[in-house]
NUKE-953035 format. One record per residue (C-alpha): residue number from 1; x, y, z. Coordinates in Angstrom, 3 decimals, always signed. Example, Ala and Ser with C-alpha at 12.3 -4.5 7.8 and 13.67 -1.06 7.14 Angstrom:
2
+-----+----------+----------+----------+
| num |     east |    north |       up |
+-----+----------+----------+----------+
|   1 |  +12.300 |   -4.500 |   +7.800 |
|   2 |  +13.670 |   -1.060 |   +7.140 |
+-----+----------+----------+----------+
This chain:
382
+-----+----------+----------+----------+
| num |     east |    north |       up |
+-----+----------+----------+----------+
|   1 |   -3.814 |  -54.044 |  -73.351 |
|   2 |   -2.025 |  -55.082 |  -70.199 |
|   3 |   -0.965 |  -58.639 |  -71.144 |
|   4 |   +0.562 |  -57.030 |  -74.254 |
|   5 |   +2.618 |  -54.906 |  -72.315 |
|   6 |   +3.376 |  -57.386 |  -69.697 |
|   7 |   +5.014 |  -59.605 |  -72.673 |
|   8 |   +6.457 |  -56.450 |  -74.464 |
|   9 |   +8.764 |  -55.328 |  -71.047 |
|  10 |   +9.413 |  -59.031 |  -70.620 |
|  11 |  +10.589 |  -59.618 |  -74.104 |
|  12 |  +11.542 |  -56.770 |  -75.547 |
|  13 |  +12.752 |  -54.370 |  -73.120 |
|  14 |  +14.244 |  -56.519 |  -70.604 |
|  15 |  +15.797 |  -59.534 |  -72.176 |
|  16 |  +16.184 |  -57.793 |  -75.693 |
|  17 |  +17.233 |  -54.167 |  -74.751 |
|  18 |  +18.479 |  -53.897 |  -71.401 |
|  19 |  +19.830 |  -57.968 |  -71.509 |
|  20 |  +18.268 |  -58.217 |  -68.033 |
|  21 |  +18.395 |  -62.311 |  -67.873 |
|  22 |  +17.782 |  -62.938 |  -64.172 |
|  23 |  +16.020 |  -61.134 |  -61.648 |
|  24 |  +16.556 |  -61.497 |  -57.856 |
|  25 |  +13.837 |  -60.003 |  -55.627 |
|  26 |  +13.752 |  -60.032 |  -51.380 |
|  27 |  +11.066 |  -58.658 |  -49.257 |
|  28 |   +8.387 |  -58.304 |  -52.181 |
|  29 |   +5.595 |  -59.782 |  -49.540 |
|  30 |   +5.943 |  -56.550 |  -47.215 |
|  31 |   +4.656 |  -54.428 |  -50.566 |
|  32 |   +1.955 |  -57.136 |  -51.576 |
|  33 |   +0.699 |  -57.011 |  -48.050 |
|  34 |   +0.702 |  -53.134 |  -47.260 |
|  35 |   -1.124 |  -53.162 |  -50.705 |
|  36 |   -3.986 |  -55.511 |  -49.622 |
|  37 |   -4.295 |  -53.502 |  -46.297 |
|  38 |   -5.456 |  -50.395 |  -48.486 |
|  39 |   -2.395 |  -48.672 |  -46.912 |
|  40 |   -0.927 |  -45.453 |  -48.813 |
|  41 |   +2.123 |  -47.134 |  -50.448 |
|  42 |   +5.130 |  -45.262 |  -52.107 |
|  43 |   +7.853 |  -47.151 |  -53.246 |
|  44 |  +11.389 |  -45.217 |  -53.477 |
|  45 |  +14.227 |  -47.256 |  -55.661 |
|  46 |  +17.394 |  -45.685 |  -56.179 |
|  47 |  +17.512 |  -44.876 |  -59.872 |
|  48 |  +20.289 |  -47.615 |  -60.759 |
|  49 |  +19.866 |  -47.582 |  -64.763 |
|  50 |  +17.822 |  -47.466 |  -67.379 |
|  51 |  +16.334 |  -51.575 |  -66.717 |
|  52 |  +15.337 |  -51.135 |  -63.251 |
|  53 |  +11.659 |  -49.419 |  -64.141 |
|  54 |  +11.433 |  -52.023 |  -66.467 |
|  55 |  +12.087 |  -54.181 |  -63.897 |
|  56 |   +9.723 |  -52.930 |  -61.130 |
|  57 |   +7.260 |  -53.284 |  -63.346 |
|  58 |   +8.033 |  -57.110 |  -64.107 |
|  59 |   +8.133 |  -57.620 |  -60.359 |
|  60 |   +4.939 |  -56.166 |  -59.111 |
|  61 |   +3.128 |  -57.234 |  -61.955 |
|  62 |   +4.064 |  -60.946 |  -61.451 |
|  63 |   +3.195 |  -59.976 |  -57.517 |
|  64 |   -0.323 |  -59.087 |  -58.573 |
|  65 |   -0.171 |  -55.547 |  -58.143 |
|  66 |   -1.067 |  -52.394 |  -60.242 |
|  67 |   +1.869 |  -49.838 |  -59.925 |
|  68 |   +1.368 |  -46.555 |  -61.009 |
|  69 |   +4.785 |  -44.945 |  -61.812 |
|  70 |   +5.948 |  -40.836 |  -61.314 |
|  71 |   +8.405 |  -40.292 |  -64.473 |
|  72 |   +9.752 |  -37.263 |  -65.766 |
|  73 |   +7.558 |  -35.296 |  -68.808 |
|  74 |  +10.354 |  -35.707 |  -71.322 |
|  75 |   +9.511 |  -38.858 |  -71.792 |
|  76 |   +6.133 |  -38.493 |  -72.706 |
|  77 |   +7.493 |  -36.273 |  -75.508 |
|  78 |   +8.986 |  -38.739 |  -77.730 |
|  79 |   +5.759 |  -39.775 |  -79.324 |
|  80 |   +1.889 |  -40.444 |  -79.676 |
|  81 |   +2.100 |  -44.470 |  -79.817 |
|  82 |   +4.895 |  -43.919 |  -76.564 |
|  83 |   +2.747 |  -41.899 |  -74.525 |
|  84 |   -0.154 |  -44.015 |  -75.241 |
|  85 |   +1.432 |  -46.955 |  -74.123 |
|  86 |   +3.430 |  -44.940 |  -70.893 |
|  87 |   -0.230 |  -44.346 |  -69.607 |
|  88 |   -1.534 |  -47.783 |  -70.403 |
|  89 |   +0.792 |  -48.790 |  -68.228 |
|  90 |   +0.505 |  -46.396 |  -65.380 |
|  91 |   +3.013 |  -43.688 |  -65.880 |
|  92 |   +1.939 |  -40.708 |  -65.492 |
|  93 |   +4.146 |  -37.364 |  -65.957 |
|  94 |   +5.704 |  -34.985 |  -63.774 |
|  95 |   +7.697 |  -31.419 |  -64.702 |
|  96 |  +10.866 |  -32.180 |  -62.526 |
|  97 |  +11.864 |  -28.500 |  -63.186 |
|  98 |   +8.959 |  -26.962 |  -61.254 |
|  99 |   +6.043 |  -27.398 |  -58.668 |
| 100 |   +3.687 |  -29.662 |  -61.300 |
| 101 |   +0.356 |  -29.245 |  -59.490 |
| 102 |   -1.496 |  -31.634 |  -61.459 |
| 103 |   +1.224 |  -34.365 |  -60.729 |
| 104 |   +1.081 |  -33.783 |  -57.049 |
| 105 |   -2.755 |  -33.757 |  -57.407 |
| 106 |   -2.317 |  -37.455 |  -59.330 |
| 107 |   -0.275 |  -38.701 |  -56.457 |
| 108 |   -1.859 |  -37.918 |  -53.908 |
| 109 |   -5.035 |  -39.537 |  -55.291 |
| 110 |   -3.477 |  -42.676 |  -55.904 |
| 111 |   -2.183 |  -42.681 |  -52.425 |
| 112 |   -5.640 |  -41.810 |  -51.032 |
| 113 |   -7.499 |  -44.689 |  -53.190 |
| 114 |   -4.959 |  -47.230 |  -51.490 |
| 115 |   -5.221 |  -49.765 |  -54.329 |
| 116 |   -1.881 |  -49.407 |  -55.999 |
| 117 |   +1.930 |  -48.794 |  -55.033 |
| 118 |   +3.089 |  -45.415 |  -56.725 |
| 119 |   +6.947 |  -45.755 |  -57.723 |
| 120 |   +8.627 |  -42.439 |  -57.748 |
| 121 |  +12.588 |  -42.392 |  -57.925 |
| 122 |  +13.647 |  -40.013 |  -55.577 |
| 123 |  +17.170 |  -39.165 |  -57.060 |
| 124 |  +15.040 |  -38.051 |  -60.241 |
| 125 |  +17.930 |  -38.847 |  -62.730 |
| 126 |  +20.561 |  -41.698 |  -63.922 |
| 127 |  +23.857 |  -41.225 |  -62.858 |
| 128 |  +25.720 |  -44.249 |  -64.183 |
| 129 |  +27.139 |  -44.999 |  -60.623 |
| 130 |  +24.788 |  -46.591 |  -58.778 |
| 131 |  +26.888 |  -48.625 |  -55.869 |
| 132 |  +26.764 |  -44.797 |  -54.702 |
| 133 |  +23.398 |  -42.990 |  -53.716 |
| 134 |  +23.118 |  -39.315 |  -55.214 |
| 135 |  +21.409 |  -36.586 |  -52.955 |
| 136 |  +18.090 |  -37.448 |  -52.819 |
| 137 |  +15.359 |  -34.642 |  -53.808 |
| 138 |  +12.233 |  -34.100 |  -51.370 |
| 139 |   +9.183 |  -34.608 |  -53.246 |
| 140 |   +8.532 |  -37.743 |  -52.294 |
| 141 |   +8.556 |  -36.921 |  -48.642 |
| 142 |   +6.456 |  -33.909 |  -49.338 |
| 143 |   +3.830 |  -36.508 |  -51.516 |
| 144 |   +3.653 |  -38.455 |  -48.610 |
| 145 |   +3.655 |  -36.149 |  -45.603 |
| 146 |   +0.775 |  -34.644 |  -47.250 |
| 147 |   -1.144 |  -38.023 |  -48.069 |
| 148 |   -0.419 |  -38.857 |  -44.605 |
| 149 |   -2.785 |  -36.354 |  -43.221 |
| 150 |   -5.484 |  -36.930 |  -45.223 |
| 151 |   -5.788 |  -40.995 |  -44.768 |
| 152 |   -8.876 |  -41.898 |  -43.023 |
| 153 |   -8.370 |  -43.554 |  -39.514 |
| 154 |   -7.135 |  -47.342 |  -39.883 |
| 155 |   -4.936 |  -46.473 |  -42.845 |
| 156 |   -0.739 |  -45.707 |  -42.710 |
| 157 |   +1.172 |  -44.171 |  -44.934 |
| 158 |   +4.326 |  -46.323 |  -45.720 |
| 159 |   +7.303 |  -45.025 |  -48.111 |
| 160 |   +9.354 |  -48.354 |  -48.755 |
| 161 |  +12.985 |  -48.043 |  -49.840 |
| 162 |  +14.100 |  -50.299 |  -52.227 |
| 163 |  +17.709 |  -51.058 |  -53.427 |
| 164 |  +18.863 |  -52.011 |  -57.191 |
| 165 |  +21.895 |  -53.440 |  -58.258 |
| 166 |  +23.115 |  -54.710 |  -61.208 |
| 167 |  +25.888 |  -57.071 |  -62.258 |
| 168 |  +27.072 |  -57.888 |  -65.495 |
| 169 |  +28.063 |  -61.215 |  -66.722 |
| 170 |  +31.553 |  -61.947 |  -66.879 |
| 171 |  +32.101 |  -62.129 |  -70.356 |
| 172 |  +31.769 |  -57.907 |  -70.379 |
| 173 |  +35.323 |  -58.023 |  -69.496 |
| 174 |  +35.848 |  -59.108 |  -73.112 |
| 175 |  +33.807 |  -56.057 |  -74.395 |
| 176 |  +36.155 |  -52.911 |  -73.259 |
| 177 |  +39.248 |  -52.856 |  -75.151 |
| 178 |  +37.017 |  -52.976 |  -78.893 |
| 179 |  +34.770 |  -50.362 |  -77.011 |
| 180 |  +36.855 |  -47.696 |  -75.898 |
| 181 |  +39.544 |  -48.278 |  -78.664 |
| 182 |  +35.968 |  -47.078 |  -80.689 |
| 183 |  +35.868 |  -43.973 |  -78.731 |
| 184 |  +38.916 |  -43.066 |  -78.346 |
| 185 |  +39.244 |  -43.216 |  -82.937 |
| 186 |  +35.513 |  -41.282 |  -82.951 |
| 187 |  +37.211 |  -38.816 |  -80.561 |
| 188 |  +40.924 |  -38.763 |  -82.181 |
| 189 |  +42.355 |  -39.540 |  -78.719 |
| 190 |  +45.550 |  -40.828 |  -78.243 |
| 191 |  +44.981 |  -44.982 |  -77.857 |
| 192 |  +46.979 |  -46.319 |  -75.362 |
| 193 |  +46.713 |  -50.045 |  -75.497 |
| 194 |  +49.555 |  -51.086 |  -72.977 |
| 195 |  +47.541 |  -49.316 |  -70.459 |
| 196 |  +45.295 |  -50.884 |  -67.672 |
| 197 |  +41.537 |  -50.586 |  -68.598 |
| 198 |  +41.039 |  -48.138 |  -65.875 |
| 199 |  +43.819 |  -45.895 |  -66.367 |
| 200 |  +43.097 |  -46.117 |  -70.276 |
| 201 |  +39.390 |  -44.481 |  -69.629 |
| 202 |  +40.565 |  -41.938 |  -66.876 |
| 203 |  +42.774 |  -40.722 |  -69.551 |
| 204 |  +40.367 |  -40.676 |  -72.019 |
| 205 |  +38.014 |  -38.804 |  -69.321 |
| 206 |  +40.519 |  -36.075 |  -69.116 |
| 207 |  +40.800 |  -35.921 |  -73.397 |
| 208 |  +37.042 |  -35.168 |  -73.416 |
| 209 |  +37.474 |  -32.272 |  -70.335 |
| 210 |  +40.290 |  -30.722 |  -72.457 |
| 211 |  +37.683 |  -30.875 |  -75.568 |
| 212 |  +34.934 |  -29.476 |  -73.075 |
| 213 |  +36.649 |  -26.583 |  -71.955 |
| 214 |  +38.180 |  -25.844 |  -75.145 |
| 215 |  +34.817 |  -25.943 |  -77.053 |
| 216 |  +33.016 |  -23.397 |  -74.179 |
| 217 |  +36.195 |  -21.334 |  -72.668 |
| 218 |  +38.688 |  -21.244 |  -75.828 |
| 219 |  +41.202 |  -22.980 |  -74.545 |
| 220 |  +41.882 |  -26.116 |  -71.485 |
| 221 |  +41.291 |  -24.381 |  -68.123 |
| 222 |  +41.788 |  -27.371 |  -65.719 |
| 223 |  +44.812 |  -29.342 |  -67.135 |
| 224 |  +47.057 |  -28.864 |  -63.330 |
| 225 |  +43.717 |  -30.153 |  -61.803 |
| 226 |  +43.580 |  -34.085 |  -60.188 |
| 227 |  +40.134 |  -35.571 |  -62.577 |
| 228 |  +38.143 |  -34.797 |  -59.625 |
| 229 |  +38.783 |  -31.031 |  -59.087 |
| 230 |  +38.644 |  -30.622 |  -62.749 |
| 231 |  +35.268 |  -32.350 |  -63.483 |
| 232 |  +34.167 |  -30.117 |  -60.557 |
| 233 |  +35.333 |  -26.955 |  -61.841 |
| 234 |  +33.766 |  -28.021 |  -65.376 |
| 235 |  +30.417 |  -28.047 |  -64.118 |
| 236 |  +30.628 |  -25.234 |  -61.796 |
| 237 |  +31.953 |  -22.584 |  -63.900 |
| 238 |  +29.259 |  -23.863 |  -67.063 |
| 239 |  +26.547 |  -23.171 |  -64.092 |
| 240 |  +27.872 |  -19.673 |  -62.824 |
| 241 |  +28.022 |  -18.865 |  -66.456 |
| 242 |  +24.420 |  -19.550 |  -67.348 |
| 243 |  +23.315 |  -18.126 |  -63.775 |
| 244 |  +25.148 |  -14.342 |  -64.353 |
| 245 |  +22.733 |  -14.284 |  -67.060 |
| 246 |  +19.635 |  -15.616 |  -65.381 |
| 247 |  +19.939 |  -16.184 |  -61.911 |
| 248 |  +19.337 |  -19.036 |  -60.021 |
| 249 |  +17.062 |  -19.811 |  -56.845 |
| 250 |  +18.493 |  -18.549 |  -53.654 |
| 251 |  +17.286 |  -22.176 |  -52.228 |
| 252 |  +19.093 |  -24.004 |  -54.837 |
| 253 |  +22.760 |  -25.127 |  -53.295 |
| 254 |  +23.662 |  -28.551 |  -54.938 |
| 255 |  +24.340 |  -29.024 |  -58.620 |
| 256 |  +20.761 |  -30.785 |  -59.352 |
| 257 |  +18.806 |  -28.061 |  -57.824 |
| 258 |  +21.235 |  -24.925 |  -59.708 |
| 259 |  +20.245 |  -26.796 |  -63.173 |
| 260 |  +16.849 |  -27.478 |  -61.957 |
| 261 |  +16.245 |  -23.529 |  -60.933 |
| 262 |  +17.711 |  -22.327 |  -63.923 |
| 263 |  +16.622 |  -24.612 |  -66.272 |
| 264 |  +13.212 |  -23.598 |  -65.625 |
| 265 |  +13.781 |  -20.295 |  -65.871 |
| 266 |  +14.987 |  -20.400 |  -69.616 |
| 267 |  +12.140 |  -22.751 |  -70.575 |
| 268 |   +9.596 |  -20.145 |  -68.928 |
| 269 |  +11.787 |  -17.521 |  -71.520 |
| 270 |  +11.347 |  -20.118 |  -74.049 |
| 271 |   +7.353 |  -20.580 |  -73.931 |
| 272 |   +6.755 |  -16.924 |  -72.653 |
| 273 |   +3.400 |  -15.655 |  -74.931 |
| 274 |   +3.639 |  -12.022 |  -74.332 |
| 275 |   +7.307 |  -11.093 |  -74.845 |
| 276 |   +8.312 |  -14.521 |  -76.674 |
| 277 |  +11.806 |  -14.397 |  -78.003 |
| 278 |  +13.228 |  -13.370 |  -81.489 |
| 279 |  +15.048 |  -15.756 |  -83.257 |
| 280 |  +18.953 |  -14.778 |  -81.805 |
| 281 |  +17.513 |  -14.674 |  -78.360 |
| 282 |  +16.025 |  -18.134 |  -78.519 |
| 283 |  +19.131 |  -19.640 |  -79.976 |
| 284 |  +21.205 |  -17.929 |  -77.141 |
| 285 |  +18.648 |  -19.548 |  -74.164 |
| 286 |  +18.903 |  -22.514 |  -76.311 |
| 287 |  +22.752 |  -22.492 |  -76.375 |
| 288 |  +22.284 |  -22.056 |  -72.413 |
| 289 |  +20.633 |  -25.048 |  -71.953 |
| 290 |  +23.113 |  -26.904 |  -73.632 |
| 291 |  +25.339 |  -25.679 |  -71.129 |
| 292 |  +23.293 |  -26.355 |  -68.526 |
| 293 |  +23.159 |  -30.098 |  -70.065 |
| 294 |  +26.762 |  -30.707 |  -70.503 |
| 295 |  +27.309 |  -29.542 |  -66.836 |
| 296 |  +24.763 |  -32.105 |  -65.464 |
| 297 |  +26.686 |  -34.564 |  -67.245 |
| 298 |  +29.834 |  -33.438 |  -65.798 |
| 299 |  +28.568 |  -33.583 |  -62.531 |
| 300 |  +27.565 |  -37.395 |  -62.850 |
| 301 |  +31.036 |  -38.375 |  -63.204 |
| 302 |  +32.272 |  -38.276 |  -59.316 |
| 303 |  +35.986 |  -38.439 |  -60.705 |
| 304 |  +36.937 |  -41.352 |  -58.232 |
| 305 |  +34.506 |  -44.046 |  -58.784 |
| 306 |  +37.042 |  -46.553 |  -60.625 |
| 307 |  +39.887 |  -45.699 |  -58.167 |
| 308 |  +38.213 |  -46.892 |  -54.717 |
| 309 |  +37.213 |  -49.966 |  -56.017 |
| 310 |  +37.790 |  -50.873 |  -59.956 |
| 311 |  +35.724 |  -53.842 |  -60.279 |
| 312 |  +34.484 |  -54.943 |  -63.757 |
| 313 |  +30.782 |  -54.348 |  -62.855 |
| 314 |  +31.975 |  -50.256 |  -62.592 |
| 315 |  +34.257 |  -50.605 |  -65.895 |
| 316 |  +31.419 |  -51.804 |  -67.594 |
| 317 |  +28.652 |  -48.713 |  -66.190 |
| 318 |  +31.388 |  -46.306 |  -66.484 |
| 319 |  +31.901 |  -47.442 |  -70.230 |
| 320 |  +28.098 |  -47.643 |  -70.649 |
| 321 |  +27.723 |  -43.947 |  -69.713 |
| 322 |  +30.659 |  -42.808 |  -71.800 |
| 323 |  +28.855 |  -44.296 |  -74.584 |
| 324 |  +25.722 |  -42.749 |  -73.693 |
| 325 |  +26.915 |  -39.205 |  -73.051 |
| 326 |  +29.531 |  -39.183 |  -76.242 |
| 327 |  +27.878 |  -41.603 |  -78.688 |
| 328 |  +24.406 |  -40.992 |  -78.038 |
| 329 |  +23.522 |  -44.571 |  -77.513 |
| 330 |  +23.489 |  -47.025 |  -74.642 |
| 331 |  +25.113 |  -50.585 |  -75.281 |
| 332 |  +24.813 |  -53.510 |  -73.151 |
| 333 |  +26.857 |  -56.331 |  -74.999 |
| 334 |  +25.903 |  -59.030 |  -72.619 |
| 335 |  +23.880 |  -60.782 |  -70.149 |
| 336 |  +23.091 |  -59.112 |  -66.431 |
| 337 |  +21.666 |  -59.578 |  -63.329 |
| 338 |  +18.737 |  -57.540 |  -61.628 |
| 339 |  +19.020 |  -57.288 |  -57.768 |
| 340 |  +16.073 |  -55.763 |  -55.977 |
| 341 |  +15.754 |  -55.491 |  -52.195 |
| 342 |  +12.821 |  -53.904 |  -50.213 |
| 343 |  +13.362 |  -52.902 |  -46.906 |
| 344 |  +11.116 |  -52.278 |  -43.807 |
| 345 |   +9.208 |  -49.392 |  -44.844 |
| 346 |   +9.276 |  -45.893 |  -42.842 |
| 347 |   +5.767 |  -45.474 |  -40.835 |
| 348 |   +5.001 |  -42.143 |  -42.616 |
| 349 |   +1.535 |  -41.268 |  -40.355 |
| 350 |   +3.558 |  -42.293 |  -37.383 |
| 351 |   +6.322 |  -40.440 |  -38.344 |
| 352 |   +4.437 |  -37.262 |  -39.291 |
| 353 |   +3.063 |  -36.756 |  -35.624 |
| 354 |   +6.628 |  -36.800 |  -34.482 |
| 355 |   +7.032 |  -33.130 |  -33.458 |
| 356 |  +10.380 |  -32.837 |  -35.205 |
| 357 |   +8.775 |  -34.519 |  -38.503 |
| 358 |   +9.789 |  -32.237 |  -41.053 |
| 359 |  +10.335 |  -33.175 |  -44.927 |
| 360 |  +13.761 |  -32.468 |  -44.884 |
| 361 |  +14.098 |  -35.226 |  -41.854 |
| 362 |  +11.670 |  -37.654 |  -43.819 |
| 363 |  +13.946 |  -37.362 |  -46.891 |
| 364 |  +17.172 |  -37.524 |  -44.721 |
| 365 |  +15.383 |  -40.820 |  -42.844 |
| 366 |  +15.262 |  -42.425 |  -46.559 |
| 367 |  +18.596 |  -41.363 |  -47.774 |
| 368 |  +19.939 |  -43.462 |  -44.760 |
| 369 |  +18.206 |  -45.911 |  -45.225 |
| 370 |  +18.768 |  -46.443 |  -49.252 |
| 371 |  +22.491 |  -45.975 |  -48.325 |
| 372 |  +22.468 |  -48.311 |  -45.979 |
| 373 |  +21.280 |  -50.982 |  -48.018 |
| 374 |  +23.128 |  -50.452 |  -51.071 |
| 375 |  +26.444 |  -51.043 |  -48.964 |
| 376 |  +24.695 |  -54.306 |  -48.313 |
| 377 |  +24.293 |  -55.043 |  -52.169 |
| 378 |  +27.822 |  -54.261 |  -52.938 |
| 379 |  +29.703 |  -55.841 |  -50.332 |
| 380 |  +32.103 |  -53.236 |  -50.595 |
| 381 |  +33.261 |  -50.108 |  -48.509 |
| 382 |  +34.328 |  -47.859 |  -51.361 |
+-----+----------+----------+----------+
């Protein structure tokens, strides 16, 4: 079963579907060799797009190795034959909306056998801007400051950080006009042609906010904002408006952990056996969610990503996402380039006899890190 899937991510998914034509790799010997020590071994990417599992996998498979992978439970939804083949080739799924016990029971197990890297991306979704690291959440140092304790003498703990970037061929610069003069006649937006390509999707960004808060407040609430303030204020007011009806985690401060805490609430509504939900109720909890969706998506635009530093490579992700979130479908019209770097990995055993060794200061350690070496990647300040 393995060499089929080996030559179905090669061929189909990477150069077919994600047009992934090159792959460039650095410090892959630091994995292969904490690996062969039998040392606990997490790897933590940041989650660039929707290629770079399939490229991890290409990687470590052509290294030898036998990655097991953490991914999110939706996927495991979509059918029999796909969750078949997700577990054939080591994926094995986790609730991101709650404390999945049997998940953290499967990780740690894999860490404790010492025979295969676990992958788990610690920013948990795709944001579409990837030269910029998210907030990063802290299950993987809780995985691993766990493991770390119960690893026989002789045996470490190592969480590696690893940094993707992709670049697109030049010829993408040929692709935007035809692809946002689609959107903007699907979306009956105003085309401005004589318009730079940046300027041309910001203010097609701001047609889709006025649609936004028409279609949830009755009318645009955020026209005198800057794109920024206004995105903000999109997903902020969607997320008090689902939380004065069913709360929200005291704990939960950023965006990702109000639709995580909520989220879970109205699918614990949802599947509840003893007072389940008449029909209006459902539909409003499901309308709620698609609140709660439309907010998350608001949130991955930061608003200022194409004005810091408007290179082609963020035209073309910005456009990709746009087509993603509005279309429904993800397009990549030509040829790109993987980049993968591992760094020096973080001594977790060491690191958890540290007096101050907390999970919050393991995550913070990694976020560092991962930031630090995406600047590399980019070359760029902004």
């Amino acid at each position: 079963m393995r060499p089929l899937l080996d030559w179905a991510n090669r061929r189909v998914f990477l150069r077919r579907r994600y047009r992934v034509s090159k792959i460039e790799c650095r410090g892959l010997e630091k994995i292969v060799a904490a690996v062969k020590a039998g040392d606990a071994v997490v790897l933590a990417p940041n989650h660039a797009d929707h290629a770079d599992v399939h490229v991890m996998y290409e990687v470590l498979r052509k290294a030898g190795l036998d990655p097991r992978f953490m991914a999110a439970r939706e996927l495991f939804d979509v059918g029999k034959l796909t969750s078949f083949a997700l577990q054939s080739a080591g994926v094995f799924s986790v609730d991101r909306d709650g404390a999945d016990i049997a998940a953290i029971k499967m990780a740690l197990s894999i860490l404790e056998e010492g025979k295969c890297p676990l992958v788990i991306y610690p920013e948990g979704e795709i944001y579409h801007h990837h030269e910029w690291l998210d907030p990063l959440h802290d299950g993987v140092a809780a995985i691993l400051l766990r493991a770390a304790k119960r690893l026989p003498a002789g045996k470490t703990a190592r969480l590696f950080p690893l940094a993707f970037h992709f670049t697109w061929d030049p010829a993408v610069k040929a692709t935007f006009a035809s692809r946002v003069a689609d959107l903007e006649e699907r979306f009956n937006h105003r085309s401005h042609e004589e318009l730079p390509m940046v300027e041309r999707l910001l203010r097609l960004g701001a047609g889709v906010l006025t649609a936004k808060e028409s279609q949830y407040f009755g009318e645009p609430i955020g026209e005198s904002m800057e794109l920024k303030e206004r995105i903000t204020n999109l997903w902020n007011v969607l997320l008090e408006d689902v939380a004065s009806r069913h709360g929200c985690d005291a704990k939960a401060v950023t965006a990702p952990e109000r639709v995580r805490s909520m989220r879970a609430r109205i699918r614990r509504a949802l599947l509840d056996e003893e007072y389940p939900p008449d029909e209006a109720r459902r539909k409003s909890l499901h309308d709620d969610l698609e609140r709660i969706h439309v907010a998350y998506q608001a949130y991955s635009y930061p608003g200022v990503y194409l004005s810091g530093h408007p290179s082609d490579d963020r035209i073309a992700e910005t456009l990709l996402k746009l087509e993603e979130d509005l279309l429904g479908e993800f397009i990549y019209p030509v040829n790109r380039t993987a980049s993968l770097v591992i760094g020096d990995p973080i001594d977790v055993t060491a690191f958890s006899k540290d007096g101050s060794a907390s999970v919050m200061a393991l995550t913070g350690k990694l976020e560092e890190r991962l930031a630090g070496m995406l600047g590399g990647l980019r070359g760029v300040d902004s």
